[in-house]
TORZAKOL-970769 format. One record per residue (C-alpha): residue number from 1; residue in three letters; x, y, z. Coordinates in Angstrom, 1 decimal, decimal comma. Layout:
SITE_NUM_ALA_X_Y_Z
...
! end
This chain:
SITE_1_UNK_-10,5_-3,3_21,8
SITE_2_UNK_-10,8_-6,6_23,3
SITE_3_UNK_-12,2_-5,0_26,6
SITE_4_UNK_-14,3_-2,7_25,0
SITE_5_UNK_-15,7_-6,0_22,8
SITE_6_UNK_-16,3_-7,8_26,2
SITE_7_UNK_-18,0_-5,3_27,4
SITE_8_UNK_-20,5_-5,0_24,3
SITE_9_UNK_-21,2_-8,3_25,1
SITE_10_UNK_-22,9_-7,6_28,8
SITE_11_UNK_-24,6_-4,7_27,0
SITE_12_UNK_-26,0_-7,1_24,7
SITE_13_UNK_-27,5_-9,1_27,7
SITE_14_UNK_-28,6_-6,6_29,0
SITE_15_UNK_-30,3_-5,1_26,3
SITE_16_UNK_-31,9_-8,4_25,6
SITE_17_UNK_-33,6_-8,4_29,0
SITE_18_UNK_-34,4_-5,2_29,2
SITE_19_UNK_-36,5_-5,8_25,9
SITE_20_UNK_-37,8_-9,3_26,4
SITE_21_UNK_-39,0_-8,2_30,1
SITE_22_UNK_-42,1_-6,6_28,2
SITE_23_UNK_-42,4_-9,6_25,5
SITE_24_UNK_-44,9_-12,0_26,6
SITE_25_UNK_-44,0_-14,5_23,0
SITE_26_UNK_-40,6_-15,0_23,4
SITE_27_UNK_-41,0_-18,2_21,7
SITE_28_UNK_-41,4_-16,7_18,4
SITE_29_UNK_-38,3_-14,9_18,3
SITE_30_UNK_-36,5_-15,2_15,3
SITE_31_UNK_-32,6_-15,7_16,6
SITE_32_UNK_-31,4_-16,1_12,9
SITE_33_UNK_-32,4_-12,9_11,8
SITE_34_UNK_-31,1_-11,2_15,3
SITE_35_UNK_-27,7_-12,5_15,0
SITE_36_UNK_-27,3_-11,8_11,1
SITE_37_UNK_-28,7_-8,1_11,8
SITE_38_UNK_-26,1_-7,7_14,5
SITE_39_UNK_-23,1_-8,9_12,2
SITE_40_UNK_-24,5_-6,7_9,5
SITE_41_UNK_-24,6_-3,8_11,5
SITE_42_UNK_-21,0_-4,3_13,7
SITE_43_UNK_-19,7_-4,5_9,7
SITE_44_UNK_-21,2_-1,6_8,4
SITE_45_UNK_-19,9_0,0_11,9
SITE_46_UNK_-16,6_-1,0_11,0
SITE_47_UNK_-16,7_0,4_7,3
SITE_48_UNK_-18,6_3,8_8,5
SITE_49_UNK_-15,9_4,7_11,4
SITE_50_UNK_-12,4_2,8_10,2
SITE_51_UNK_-12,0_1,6_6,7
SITE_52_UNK_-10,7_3,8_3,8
SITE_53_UNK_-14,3_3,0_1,7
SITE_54_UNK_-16,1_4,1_4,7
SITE_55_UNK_-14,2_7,4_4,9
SITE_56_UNK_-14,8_8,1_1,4
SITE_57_UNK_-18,1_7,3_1,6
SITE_58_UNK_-18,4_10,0_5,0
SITE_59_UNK_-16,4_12,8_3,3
SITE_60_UNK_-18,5_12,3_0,2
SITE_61_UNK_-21,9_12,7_2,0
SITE_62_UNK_-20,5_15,5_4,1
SITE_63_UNK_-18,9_17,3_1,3
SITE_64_UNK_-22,7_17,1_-0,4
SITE_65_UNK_-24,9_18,0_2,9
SITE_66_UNK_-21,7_20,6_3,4
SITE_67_UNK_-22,3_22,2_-0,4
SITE_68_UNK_-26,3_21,9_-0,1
SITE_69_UNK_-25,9_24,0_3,6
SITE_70_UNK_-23,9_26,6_1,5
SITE_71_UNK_-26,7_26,4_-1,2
SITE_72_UNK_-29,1_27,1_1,4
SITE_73_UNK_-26,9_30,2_3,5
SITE_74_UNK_-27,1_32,2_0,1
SITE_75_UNK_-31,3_32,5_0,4
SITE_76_UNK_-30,4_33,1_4,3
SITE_77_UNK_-28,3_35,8_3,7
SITE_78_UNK_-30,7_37,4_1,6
SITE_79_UNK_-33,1_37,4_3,9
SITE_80_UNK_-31,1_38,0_7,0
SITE_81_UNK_-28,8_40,2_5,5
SITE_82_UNK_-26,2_41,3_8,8
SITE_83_UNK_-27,4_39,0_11,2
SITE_84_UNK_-25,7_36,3_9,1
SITE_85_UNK_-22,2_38,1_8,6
SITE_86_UNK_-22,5_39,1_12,5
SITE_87_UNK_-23,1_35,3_13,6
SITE_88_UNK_-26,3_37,2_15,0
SITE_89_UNK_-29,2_34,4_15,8
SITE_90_UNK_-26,2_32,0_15,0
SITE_91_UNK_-28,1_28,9_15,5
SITE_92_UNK_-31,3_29,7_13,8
SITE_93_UNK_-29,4_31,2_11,4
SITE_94_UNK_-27,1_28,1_10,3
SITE_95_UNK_-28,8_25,0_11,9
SITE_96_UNK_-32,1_25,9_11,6
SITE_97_UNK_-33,0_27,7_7,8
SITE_98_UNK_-31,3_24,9_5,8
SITE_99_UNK_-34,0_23,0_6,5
SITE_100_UNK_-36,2_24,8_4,2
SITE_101_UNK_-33,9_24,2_1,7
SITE_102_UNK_-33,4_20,4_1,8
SITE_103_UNK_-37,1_20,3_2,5
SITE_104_UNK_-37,4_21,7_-0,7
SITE_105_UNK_-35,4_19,1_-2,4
SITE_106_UNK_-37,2_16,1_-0,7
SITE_107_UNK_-40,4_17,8_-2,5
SITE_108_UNK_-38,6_17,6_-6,0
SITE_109_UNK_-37,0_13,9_-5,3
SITE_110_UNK_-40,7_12,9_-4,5
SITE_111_UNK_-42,5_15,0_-7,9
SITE_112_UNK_-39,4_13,2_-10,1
SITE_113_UNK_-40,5_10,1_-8,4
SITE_114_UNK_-37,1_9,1_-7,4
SITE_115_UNK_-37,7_8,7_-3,1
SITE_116_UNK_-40,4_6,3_-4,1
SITE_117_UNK_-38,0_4,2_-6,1
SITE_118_UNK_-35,5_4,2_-3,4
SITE_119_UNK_-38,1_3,0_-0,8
SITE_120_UNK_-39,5_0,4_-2,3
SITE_121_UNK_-35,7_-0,6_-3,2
SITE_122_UNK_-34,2_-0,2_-0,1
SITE_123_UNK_-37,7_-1,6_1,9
SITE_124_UNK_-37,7_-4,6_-0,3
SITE_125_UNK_-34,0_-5,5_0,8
SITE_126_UNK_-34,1_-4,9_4,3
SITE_127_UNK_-37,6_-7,1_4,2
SITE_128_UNK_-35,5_-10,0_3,1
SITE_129_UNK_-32,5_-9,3_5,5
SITE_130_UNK_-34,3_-8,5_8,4
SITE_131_UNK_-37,6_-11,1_8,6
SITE_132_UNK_-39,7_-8,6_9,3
SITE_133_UNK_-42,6_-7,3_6,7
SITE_134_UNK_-43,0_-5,0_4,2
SITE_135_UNK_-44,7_-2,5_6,4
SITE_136_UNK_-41,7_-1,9_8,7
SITE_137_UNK_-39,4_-2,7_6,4
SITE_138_UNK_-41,0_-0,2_4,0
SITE_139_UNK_-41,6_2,2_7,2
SITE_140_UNK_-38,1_2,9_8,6
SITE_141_UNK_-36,9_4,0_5,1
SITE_142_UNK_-39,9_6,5_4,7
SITE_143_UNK_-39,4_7,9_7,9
SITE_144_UNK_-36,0_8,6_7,2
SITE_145_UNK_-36,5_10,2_3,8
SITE_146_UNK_-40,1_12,2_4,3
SITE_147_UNK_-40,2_12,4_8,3
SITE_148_UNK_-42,3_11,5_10,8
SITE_149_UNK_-45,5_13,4_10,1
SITE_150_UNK_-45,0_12,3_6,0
SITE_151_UNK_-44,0_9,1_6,1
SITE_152_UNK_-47,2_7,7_7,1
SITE_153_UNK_-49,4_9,3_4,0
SITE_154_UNK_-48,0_5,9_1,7
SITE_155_UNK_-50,2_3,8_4,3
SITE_156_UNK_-53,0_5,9_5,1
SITE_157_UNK_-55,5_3,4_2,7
SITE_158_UNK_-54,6_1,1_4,4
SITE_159_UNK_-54,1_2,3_8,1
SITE_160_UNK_-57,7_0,7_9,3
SITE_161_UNK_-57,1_-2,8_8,7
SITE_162_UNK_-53,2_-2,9_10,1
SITE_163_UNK_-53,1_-4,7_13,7
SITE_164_UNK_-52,0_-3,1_16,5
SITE_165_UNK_-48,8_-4,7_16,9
SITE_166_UNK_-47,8_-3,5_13,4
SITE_167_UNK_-48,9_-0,4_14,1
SITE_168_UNK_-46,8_-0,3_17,4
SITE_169_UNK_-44,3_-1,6_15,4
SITE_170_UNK_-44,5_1,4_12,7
SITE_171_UNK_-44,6_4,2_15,6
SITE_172_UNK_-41,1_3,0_16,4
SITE_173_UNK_-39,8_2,8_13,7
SITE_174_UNK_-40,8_6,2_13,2
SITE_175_UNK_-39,4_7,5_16,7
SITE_176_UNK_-36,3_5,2_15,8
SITE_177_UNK_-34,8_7,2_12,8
SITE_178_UNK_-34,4_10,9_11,7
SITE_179_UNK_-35,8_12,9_9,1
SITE_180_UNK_-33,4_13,6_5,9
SITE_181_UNK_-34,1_17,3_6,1
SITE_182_UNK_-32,4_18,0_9,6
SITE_183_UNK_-29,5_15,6_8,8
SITE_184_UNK_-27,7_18,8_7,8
SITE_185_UNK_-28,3_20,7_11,1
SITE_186_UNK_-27,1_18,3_12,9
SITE_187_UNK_-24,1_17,9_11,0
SITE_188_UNK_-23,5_21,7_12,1
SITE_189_UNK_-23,2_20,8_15,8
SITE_190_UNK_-21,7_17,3_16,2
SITE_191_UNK_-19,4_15,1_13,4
SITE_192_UNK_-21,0_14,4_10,1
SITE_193_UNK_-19,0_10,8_10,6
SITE_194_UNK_-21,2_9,9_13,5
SITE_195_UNK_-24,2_11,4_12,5
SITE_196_UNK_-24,0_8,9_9,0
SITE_197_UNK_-23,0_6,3_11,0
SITE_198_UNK_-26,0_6,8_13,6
SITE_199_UNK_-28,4_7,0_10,6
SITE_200_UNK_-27,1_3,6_9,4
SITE_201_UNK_-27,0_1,9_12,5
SITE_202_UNK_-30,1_3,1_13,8
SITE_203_UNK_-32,1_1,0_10,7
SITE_204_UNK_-30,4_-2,1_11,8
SITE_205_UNK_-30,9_-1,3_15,7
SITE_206_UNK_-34,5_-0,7_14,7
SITE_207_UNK_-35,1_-4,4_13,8
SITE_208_UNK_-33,2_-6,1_16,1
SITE_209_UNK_-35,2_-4,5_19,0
SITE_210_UNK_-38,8_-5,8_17,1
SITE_211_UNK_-37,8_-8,9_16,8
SITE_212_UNK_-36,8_-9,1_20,2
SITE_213_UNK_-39,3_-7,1_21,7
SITE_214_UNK_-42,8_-7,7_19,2
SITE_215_UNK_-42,0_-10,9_17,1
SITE_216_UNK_-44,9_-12,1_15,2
SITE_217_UNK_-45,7_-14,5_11,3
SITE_218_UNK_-46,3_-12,9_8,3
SITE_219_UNK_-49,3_-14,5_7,5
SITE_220_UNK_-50,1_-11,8_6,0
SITE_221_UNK_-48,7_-8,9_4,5
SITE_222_UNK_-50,2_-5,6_3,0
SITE_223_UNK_-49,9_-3,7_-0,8
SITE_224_UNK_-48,4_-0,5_0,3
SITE_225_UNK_-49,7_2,3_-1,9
SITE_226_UNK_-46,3_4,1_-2,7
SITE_227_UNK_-48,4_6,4_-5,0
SITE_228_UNK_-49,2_8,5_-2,2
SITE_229_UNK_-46,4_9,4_-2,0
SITE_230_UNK_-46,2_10,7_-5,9
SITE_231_UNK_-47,5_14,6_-6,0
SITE_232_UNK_-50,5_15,2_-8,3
SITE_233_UNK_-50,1_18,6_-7,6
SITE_234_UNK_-48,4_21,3_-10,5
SITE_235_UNK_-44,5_21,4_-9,9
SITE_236_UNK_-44,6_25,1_-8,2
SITE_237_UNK_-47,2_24,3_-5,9
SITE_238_UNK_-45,6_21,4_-4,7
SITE_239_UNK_-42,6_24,2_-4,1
SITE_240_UNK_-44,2_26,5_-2,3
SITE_241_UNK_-45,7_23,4_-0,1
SITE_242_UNK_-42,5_22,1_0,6
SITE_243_UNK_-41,0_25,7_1,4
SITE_244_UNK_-43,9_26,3_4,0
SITE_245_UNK_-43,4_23,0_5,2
SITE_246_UNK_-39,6_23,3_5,7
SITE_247_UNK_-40,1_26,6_7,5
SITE_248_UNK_-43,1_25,7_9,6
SITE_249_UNK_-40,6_22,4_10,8
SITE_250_UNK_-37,7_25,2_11,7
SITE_251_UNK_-40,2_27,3_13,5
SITE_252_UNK_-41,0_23,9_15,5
SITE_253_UNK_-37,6_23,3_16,5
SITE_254_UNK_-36,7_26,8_17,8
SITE_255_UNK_-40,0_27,1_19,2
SITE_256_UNK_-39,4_23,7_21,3
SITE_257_UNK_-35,7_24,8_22,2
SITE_258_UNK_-37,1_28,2_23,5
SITE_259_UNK_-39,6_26,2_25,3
SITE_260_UNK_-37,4_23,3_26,8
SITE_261_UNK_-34,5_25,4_27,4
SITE_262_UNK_-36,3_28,1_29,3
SITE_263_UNK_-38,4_25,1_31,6
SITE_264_UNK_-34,9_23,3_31,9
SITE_265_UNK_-33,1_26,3_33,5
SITE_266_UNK_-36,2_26,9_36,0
SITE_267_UNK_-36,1_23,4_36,8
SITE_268_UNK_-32,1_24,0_37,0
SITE_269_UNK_-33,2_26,7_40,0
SITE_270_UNK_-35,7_25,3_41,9
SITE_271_UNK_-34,0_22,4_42,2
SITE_272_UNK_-30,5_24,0_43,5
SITE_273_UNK_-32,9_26,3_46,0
SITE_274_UNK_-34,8_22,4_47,5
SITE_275_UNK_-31,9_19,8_47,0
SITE_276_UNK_-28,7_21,6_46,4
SITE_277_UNK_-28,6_20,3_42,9
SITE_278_UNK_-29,3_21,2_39,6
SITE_279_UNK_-32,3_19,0_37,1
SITE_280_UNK_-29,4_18,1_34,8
SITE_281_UNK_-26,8_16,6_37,4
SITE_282_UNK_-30,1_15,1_39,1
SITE_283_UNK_-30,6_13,3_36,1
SITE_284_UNK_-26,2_12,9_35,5
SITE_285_UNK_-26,6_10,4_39,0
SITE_286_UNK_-30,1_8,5_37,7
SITE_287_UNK_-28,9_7,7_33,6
SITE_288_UNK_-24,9_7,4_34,9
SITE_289_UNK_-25,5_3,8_34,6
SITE_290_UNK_-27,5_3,3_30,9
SITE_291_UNK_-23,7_5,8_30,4
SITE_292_UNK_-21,6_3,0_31,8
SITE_293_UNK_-23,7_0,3_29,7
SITE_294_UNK_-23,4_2,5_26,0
SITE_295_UNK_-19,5_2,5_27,0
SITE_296_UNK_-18,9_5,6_28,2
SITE_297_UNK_-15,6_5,9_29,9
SITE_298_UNK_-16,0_5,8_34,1
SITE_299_UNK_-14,8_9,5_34,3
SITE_300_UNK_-17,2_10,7_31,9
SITE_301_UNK_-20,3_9,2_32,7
SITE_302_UNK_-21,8_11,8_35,0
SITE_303_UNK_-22,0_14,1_32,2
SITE_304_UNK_-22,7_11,6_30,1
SITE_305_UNK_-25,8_10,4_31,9
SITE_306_UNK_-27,1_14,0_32,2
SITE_307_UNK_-26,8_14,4_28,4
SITE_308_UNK_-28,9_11,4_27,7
SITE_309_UNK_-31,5_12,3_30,1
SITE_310_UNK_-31,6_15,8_28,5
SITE_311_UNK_-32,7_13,9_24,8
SITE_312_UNK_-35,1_12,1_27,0
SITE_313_UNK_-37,0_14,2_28,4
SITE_314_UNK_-36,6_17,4_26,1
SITE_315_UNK_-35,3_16,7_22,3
SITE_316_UNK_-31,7_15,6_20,8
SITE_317_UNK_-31,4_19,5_19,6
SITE_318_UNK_-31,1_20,5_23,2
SITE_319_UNK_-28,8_17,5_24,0
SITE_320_UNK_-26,7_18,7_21,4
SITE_321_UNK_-26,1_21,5_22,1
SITE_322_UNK_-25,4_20,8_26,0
SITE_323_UNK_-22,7_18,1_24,9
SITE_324_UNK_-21,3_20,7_22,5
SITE_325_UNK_-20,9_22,7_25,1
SITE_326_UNK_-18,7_19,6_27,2
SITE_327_UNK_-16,7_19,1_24,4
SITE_328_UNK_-13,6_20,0_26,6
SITE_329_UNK_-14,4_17,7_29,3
SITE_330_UNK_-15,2_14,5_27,7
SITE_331_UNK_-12,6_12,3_25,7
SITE_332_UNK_-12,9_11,7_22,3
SITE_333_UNK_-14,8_8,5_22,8
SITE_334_UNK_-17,4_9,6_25,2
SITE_335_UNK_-18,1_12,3_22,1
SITE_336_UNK_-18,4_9,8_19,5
SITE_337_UNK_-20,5_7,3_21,8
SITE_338_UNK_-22,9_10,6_22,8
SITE_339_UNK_-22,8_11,6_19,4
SITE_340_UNK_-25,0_8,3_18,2
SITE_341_UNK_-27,3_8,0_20,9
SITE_342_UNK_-28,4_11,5_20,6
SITE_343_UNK_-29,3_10,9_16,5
SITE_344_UNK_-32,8_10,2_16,9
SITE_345_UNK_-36,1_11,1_17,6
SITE_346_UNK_-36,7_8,7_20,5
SITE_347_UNK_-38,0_11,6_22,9
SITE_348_UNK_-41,1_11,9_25,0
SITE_349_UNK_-41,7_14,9_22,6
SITE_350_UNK_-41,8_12,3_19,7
SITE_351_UNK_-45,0_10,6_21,1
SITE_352_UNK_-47,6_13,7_20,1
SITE_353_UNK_-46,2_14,3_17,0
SITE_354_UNK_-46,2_9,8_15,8
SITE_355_UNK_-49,5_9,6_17,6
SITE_356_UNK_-50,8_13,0_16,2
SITE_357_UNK_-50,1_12,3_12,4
SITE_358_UNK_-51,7_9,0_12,4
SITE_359_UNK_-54,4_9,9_14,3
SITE_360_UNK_-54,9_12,6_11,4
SITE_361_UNK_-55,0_9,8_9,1
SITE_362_UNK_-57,2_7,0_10,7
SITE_363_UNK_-58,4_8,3_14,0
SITE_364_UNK_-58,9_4,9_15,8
SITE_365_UNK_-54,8_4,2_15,2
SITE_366_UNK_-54,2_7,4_16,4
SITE_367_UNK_-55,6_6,8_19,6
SITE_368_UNK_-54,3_3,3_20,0
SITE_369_UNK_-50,6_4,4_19,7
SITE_370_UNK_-51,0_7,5_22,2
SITE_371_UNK_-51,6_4,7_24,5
SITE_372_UNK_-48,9_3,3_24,4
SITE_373_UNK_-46,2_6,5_24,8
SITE_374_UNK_-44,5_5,4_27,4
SITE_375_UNK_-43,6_1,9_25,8
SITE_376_UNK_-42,8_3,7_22,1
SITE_377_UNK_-40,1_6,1_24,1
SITE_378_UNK_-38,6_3,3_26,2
SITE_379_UNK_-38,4_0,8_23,2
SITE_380_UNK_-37,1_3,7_20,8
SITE_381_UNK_-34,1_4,5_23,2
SITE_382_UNK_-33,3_1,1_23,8
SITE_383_UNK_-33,0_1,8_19,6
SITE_384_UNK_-30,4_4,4_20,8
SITE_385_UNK_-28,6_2,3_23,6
SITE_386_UNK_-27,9_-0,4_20,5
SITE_387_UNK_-26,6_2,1_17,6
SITE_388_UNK_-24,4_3,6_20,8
SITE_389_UNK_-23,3_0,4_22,0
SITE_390_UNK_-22,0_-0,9_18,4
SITE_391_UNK_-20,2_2,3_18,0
SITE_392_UNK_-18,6_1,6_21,5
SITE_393_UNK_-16,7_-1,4_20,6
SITE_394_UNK_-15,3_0,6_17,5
SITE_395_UNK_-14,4_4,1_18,8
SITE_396_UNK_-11,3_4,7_20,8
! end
């Protein structure tokens, strides 16, 4: 533990230089705010991974997502019929259909009004805590109850008059967190008590790289319209919306793994025919050392590094999957360290679908955040490196 703390501590450094390297007002930074996130967040690391309240908490939430997934396999089975009971189209069939399900209950939480209560709640808090303002305070909680694409309808009057730096600041945010309605596919490949933990950390992590890497006074701050987010429409419209929308998102995802997957393994081939190597253990030798720097143990970083790439440059689904597959040859802790980095949306993928949904919104903002891709992806993982890091010192 004590080697494992020490060695936090040099990721820390490091993390702070790789972030500061691209802030040009480093004399704003607000070092209060940095060190009582941090302390906040090793805590709540703490209480998600070894305490008896944390536990409870984990089993609680993964009992719930576990009795919505079943929920959700009884429509699936209808439809499916054998392909379910044959484990036929196993991972569209059980990761992938739920989400039309949960989708379906984000609609109703939103029609009752009840996720706009919790944002403004929760965003109101995590203002205070975290010195930041109410639009990224506000932000990272909508992005992890509606989504990327939704999240940015409760700002859209007043999209035209935020600053750029705010707006960068929202993109990541967005990039930074994961949708509610996928929680429960991921929790069918890797460990609902990571995946809650990730989730949790990833809000702090989310802060403490702004205020590192875009400090800036609230001189101002803006009335966030959180009746967008109420539906005017009749109650089963907004169902069928929300079923269409679930489904479309599902269609995405096995659309992009199809897509990745397939490029991946060509890659994979013509790199064995040129170099001798495949992509993924070209990309094991480049990211072994952001492995060695999350706390990955020396034996494991090789695989490690190739998993992280693979989130990078493709999606977390598809990193999944490959480290579910390496379960046997990784140790426990590698797993658990993996297992927060890869919950989020920080992927080059991300970047069209931030950039596209405000740009639907106010097209000028739109543009402005495409370019800056590169930056949003590179501070988003650094997002990831954090959550991961924190973990480390906590995971055996």
């Amino acid at each position: 533990m004590f080697f494992n703390f020490l060695h936090f501590l040099l990721t820390i450094i490091i993390i702070i230089f790789l972030t500061t390297f691209l802030n040009k007002k480093r004399g704003r930074i607000k070092v209060r705010f940095i060190l009582q996130l941090l302390l906040i967040e090793i805590l709540l690391a703490y209480m998600l991974l070894h305490s008896s309240v944390g536990l409870v908490l984990i089993n609680l939430l993964s009992n719930i997502f576990n009795k919505l997934l079943t929920f959700a396999f009884s429509g699936t089975e209808f439809v499916f019929g054998g392909m379910y009971k044959y484990k036929l189209a196993f991972f569209f069939i059980t990761a992938l259909c739920p989400i039309v399900f949960i989708s379906v209950l984000i609609g109703i939480l939103q029609y009752i009004r009840v996720l706009p209560i919790i944002i403004i709640t929760i965003g109101t808090i995590l203002s205070k805590i975290s010195g930041m303002g109410k639009l990224e305070s506000f932000n990272v909680i909508s992005s992890l109850m509606l989504g990327q694409s939704e999240n940015f309808i409760a700002y859209k009057n007043i999209l035209y008059k935020i600053p750029k730096h705010r707006m960068y600041n929202m993109a990541i945010t967005a990039m930074s967190t994961v949708s509610m309605s996928i929680i429960g596919s991921y929790i069918r490949i890797l460990s609902p008590k990571y995946v809650i933990t990730a989730i949790v950390l990833n809000i702090f992590s989310t802060f403490i790289i702004l205020l590192l890497l875009n400090p800036y006074d609230i001189n101002c701050d803006y009335d966030i319209n959180i009746k967008n987010l109420y539906e005017n429409k009749g109650f089963f419209e907004m169902l069928s919306d929300y079923i269409i929308t679930g489904f479309k998102v599902a269609i995405i995802i096995a659309a992009m793994l199809i897509g990745f997957i397939s490029l991946i393994s060509m890659i994979n081939y013509l790199c064995n025919l040129v170099i001798g190597i495949n992509f993924q253990e070209l990309l094991g030798y480049i990211f072994s050392p952001f492995a060695w720097i999350i706390g990955i143990p020396k034996k494991d970083i090789f695989n490690a590094g190739s998993i992280m790439a693979t989130k990078l440059v493709s999606n977390e689904f598809v990193a999944m999957m490959n480290l579910k597959q390496m379960y046997s040859n990784l140790s426990s802790r590698s797993i658990g360290i993996l297992s927060v980095f890869l919950v989020s949306f920080a992927n080059f993928s991300s970047i069209g679908v931030v950039s596209g949904s405000i740009k639907s919104l106010d097209k000028n903002q739109g543009d402005i955040i495409a370019k800056y891709g590169f930056n949003l992806v590179y501070s988003s993982t650094l997002v990831s490196v954090l959550s991961a890091a924190i973990s480390g010192i906590l995971i055996k």
